[in-house]
C-alpha positions in Angstrom: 79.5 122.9 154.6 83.1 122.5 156.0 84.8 121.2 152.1 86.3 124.4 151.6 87.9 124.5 155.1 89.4 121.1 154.6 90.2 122.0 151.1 92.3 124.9 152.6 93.8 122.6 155.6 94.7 120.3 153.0 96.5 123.0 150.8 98.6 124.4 153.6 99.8 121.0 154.0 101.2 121.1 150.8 102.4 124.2 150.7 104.3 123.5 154.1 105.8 120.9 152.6 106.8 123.0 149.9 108.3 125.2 151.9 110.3 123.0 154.2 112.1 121.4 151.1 113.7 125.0 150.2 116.9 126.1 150.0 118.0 129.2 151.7 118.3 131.6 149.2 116.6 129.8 146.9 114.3 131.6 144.6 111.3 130.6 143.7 108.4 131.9 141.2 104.4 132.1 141.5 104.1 129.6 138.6 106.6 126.6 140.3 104.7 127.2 143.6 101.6 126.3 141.8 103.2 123.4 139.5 105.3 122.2 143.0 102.0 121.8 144.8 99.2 120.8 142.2 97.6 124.5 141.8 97.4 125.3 144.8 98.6 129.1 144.5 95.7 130.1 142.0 92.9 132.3 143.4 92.7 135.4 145.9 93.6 134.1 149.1 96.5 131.9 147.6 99.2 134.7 148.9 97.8 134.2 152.4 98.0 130.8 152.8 101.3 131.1 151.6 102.7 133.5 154.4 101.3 131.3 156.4 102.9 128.1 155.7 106.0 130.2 155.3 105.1 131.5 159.0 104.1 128.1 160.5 107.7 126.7 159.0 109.6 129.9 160.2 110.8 130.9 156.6 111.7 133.9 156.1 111.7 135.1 152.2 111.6 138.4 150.8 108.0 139.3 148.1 109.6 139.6 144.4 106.4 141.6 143.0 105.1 139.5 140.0 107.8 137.0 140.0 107.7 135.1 143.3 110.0 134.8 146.4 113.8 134.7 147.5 113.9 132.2 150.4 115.9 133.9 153.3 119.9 132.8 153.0 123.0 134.3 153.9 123.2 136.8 150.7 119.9 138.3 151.9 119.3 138.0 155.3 120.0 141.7 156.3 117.5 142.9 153.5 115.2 140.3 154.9 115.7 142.2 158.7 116.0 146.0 156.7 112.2 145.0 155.3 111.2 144.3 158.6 111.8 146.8 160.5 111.0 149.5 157.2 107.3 147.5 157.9 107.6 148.2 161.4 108.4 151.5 161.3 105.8 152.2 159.0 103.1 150.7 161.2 104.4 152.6 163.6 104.2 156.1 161.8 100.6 155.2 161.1 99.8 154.2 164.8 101.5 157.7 165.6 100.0 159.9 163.1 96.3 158.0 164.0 96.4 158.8 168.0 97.3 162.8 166.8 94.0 162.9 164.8 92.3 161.0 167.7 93.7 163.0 170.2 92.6 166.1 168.4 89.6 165.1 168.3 88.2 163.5 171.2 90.8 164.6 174.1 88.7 167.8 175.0 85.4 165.8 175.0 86.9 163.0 177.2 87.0 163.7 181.3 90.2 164.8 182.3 92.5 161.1 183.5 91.2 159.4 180.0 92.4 162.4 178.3 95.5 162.0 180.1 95.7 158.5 179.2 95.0 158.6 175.4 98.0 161.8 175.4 100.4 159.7 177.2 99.5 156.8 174.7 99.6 158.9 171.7 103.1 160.0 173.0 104.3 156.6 173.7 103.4 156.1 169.5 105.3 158.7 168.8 108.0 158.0 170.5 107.8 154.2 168.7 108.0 156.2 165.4 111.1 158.2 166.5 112.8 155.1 167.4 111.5 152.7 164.4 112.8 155.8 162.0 116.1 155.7 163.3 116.5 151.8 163.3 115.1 151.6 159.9 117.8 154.7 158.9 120.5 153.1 160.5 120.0 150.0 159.2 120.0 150.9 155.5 123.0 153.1 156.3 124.8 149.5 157.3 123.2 147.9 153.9 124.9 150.7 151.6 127.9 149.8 153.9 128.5 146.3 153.5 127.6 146.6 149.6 130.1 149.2 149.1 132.3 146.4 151.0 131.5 144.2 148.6 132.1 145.9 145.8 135.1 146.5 146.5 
């Protein structure tokens, strides 16, 4: 009954000692994971148990879709941030543009101080998204920046 639980314990292992071993910046495909850590990145949830031995080991890396991953180092670390916070702000969005439609809804049915409540939350959202937008802006306005630096 609990064989595929230990299984999975047993694979994050590896693939936290996997992770550890890597180099910042180092870049790694989907087939070495699996040939680093005896198969263990084969099947659905293989991606998630992944990000979470990348989590438990506090690596960073940024997704290269259908290759693999970059390890976070100092040639990427502010498009491992920019990510971020584009994530974040896109949560965010969502969040705000899901307490609109809520609010729409339901604020008329509701008595008057939960109305007021779900309003003032639905406005604290949107402010989130304001503020998450202008990071996320301002922080790919600094990327363009320091690679026109660069290329100089």
């Amino acid at each position: 009954m609990f064989e595929p639980n230990m299984q999975r314990r047993k694979d994050l292992v590896t693939l936290r000692e996997f992770v550890a071993v890597q180099e910042a910046g180092a870049r790694v495909s989907w087939v070495e994971v699996a040939q680093a850590t005896g198969g263990v990145m084969v099947g659905p949830k293989a991606l998630n148990l992944f990000r979470k031995a990348c989590k438990q080991e506090k690596r960073d890396y940024l997704s290269l879709p259908d290759v693999g991953v970059e390890f976070s180092g100092p040639a990427n670390a502010i498009e491992c941030v920019q990510r971020s916070i584009g994530r974040i702000a896109g949560a965010v969005k969502s969040a705000a543009e899901k307490s609109g439609r809520v609010i729409e809804r339901h604020a008329g049915e509701m008595p008057a101080e939960q109305a007021s409540e779900l309003i003032r939350l639905g406005s604290f959202a949107s402010m989130l998204a304001i503020v998450a937008k202008l990071k996320a802006s301002e922080s790919a306005s600094m990327v363009k920046k320091i690679d026109a630096e660069k290329a100089k």
